[in-house]
C-alpha positions in Angstrom: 107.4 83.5 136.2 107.6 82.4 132.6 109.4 84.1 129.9 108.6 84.3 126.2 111.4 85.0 122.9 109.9 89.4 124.0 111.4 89.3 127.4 114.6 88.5 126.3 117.3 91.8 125.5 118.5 92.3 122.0 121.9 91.0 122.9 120.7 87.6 123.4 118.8 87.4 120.3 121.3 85.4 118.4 120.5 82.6 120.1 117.3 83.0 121.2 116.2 83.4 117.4 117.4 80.1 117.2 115.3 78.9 120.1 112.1 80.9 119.0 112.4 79.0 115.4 112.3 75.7 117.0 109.2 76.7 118.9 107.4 77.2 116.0 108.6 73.8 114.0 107.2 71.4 117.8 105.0 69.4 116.4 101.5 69.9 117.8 99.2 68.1 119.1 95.4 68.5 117.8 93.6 66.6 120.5 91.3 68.3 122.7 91.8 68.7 126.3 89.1 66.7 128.3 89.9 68.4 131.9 91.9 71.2 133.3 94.8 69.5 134.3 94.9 67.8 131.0 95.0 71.3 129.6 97.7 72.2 132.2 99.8 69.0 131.0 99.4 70.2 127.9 100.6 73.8 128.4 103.4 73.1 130.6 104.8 70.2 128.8 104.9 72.4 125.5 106.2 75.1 126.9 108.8 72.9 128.3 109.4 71.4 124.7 109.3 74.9 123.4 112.2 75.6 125.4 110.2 78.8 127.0 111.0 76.9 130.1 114.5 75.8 130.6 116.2 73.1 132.2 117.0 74.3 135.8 113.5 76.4 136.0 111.8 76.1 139.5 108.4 75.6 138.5 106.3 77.6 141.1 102.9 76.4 141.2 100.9 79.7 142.3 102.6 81.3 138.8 102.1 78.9 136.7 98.2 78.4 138.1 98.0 82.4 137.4 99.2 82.1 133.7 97.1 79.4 132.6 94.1 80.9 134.7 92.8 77.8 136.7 93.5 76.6 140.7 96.5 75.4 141.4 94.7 72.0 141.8 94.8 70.7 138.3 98.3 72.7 138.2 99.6 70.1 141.1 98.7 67.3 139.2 99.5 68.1 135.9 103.4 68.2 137.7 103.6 65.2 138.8 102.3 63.9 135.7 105.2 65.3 134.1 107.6 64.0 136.9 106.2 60.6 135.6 107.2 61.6 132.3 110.9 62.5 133.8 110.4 65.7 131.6 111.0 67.6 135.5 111.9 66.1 138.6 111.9 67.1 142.7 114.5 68.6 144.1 115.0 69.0 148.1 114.3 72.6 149.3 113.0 73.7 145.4 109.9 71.8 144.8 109.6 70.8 141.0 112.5 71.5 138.5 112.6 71.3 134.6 114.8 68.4 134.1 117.5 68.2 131.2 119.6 65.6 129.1 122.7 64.6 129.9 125.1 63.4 127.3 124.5 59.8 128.2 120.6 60.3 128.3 120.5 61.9 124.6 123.2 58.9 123.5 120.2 56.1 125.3 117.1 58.0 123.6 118.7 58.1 120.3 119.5 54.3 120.6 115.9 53.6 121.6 114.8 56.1 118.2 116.7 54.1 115.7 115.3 50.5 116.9 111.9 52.1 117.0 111.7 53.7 113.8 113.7 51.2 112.1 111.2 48.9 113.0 108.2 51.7 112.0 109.8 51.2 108.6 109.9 47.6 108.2 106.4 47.4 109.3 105.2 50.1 107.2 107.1 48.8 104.0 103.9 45.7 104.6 101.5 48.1 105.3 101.5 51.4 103.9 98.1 52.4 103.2 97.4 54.6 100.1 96.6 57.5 102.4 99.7 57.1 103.8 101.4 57.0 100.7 99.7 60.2 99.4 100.8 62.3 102.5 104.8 61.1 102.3 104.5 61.7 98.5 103.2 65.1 98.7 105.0 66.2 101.6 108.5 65.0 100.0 107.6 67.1 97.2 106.7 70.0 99.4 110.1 69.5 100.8 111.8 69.5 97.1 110.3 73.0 96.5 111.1 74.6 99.7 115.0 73.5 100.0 116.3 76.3 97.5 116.2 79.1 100.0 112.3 78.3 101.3 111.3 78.9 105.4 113.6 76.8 107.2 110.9 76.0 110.0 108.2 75.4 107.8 111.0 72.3 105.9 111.7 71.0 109.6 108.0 70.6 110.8 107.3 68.8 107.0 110.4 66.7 107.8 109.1 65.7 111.4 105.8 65.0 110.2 107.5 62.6 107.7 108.8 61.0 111.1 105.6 60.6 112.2 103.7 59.8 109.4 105.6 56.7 109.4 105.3 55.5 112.7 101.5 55.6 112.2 101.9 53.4 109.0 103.5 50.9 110.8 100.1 49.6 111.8 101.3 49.4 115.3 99.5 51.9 117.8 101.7 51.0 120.9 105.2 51.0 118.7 103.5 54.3 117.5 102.7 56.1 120.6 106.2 55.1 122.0 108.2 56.3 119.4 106.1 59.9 119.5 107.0 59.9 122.9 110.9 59.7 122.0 110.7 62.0 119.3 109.1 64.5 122.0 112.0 64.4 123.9 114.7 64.7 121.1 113.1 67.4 118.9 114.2 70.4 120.8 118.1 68.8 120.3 117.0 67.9 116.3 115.8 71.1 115.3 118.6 73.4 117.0 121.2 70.9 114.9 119.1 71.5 112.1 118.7 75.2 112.2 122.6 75.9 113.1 123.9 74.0 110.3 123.3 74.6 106.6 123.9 71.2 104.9 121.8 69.1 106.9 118.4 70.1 105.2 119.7 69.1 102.0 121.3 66.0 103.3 118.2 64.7 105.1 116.1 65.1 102.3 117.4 62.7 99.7 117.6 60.0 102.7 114.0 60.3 103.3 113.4 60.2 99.6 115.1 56.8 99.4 113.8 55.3 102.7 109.9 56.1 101.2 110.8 54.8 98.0 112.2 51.7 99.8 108.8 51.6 101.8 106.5 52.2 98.9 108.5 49.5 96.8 107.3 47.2 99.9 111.3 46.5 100.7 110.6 46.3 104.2 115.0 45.1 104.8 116.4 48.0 102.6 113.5 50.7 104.5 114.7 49.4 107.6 118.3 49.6 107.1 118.1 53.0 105.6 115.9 54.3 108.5 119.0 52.9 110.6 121.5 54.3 108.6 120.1 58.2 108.3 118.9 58.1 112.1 121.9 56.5 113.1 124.0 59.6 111.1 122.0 62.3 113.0 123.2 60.8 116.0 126.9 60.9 116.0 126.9 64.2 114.1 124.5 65.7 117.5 126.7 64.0 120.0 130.1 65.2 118.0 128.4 68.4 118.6 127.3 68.1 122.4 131.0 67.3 123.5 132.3 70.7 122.4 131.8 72.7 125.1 131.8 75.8 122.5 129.1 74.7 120.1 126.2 76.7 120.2 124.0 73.3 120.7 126.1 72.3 123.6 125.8 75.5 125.4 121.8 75.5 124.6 121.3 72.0 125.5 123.7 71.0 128.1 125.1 74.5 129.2 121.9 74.6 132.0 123.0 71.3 133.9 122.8 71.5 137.3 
């Protein structure tokens, strides 16, 4: 079965209102699905994301085919596209199971982000386009505005699209669709960091101030090394976190290993 933020009883709403907020800040994808088990990708992979589904959760195939309304056919391979995607995995005697991060696994993806979108910054500090610049420029503003007691999730998805936005202007589709496909694994991690600690917000935004001033000034060295530097900072302050066994992002994150 799957369960949404209303199934849950009021005494775990503390941290499930943290959860539920992160759901809504996923980026989304606008693309249209071309088949069922695209759509079935789709659905399950978000929900996964989303954290509806949980590391741990035996995904039964008949259920999950009854929520999304199709055979279990397309259901069937959607899964083991995911398995490709090591976003679940098979386990002897429970069929396909949501697969988490370990500590060593979010250390790795975090290495691979900073290379990557260092590199997305050099690159796009030669070839920002003026539609690119536009978007940054307004969104950073947008940003500005909302910081001073604004909706927290509505700041975090405007500071992932600034992620984003960036890895498209580095003009390099397959560096671009990589580095989406890290992000998608680290946002759920990002965003409960982001949402259960107050200075980050206002820390993150003058860093991405100076790293799109660096990129629209074309200084592809100093873009780079501050895209290092502010990526580099979210990672030991989320692994700092993830060792303490009574942080509220350890427990969410790690606390469903099996």
């Amino acid at each position: 079965m799957i369960f949404f933020i209303d199934d849950f009883p009021a005494s775990c709403l503390g941290i499930e209102k943290i959860v539920f907020l992160v759901f809504q800040t996923y980026p989304q994808s606008g693309s249209c699905m071309q088949s069922l088990t695209d759509k079935a990708h789709h659905q399950i992979r978000k929900w996964i994301t989303r954290y509806h589904l949980k590391p741990g959760t035996r995904l039964n195939v008949k259920d999950l085919a009854r929520t999304l309304e199709m055979s279990q056919t397309p259901v069937r391979e959607a899964l083991s596209m995911l398995e490709r995607e090591q976003m679940i995995e098979r386990r002897p005697q429970r069929g396909f199971v949501v697969r988490g991060l370990t500590l060593r696994e979010v250390e790795d993806i975090y290495d691979l982000r900073i290379s990557l979108e260092e590199l997305a910054a050099r690159q796009a500090a030669k070839r920002l386009r003026n539609a690119e610049r536009k978007r940054l420029k307004v969104l950073l503003d947008d940003v500005g505005r909302n910081l001073d007691g604004g909706d927290k999730s509505r700041i975090l998805e405007l500071t992932q699209d600034f992620h984003l936005i960036i890895l498209d202007a580095s003009g390099n589709r397959f560096l671009s669709e990589v580095g989406k496909t890290i992000l998608n694994r680290i946002w759920i991690i990002q965003n409960i960091n982001i949402l259960t600690t107050d200075h980050l917000l206002l820390e993150a935004h003058p860093e991405h101030v100076r790293i799109f001033e660096a990129i629209e000034n074309g200084e592809s060295r100093k873009a780079a090394m501050l895209m290092k530097e502010h990526i580099g900072g979210a990672k030991r302050f989320v692994l700092s976190r993830l060792n303490d066994s009574d942080d509220v992002l350890s427990h969410l994150i790690m606390g469903y290993q099996q």
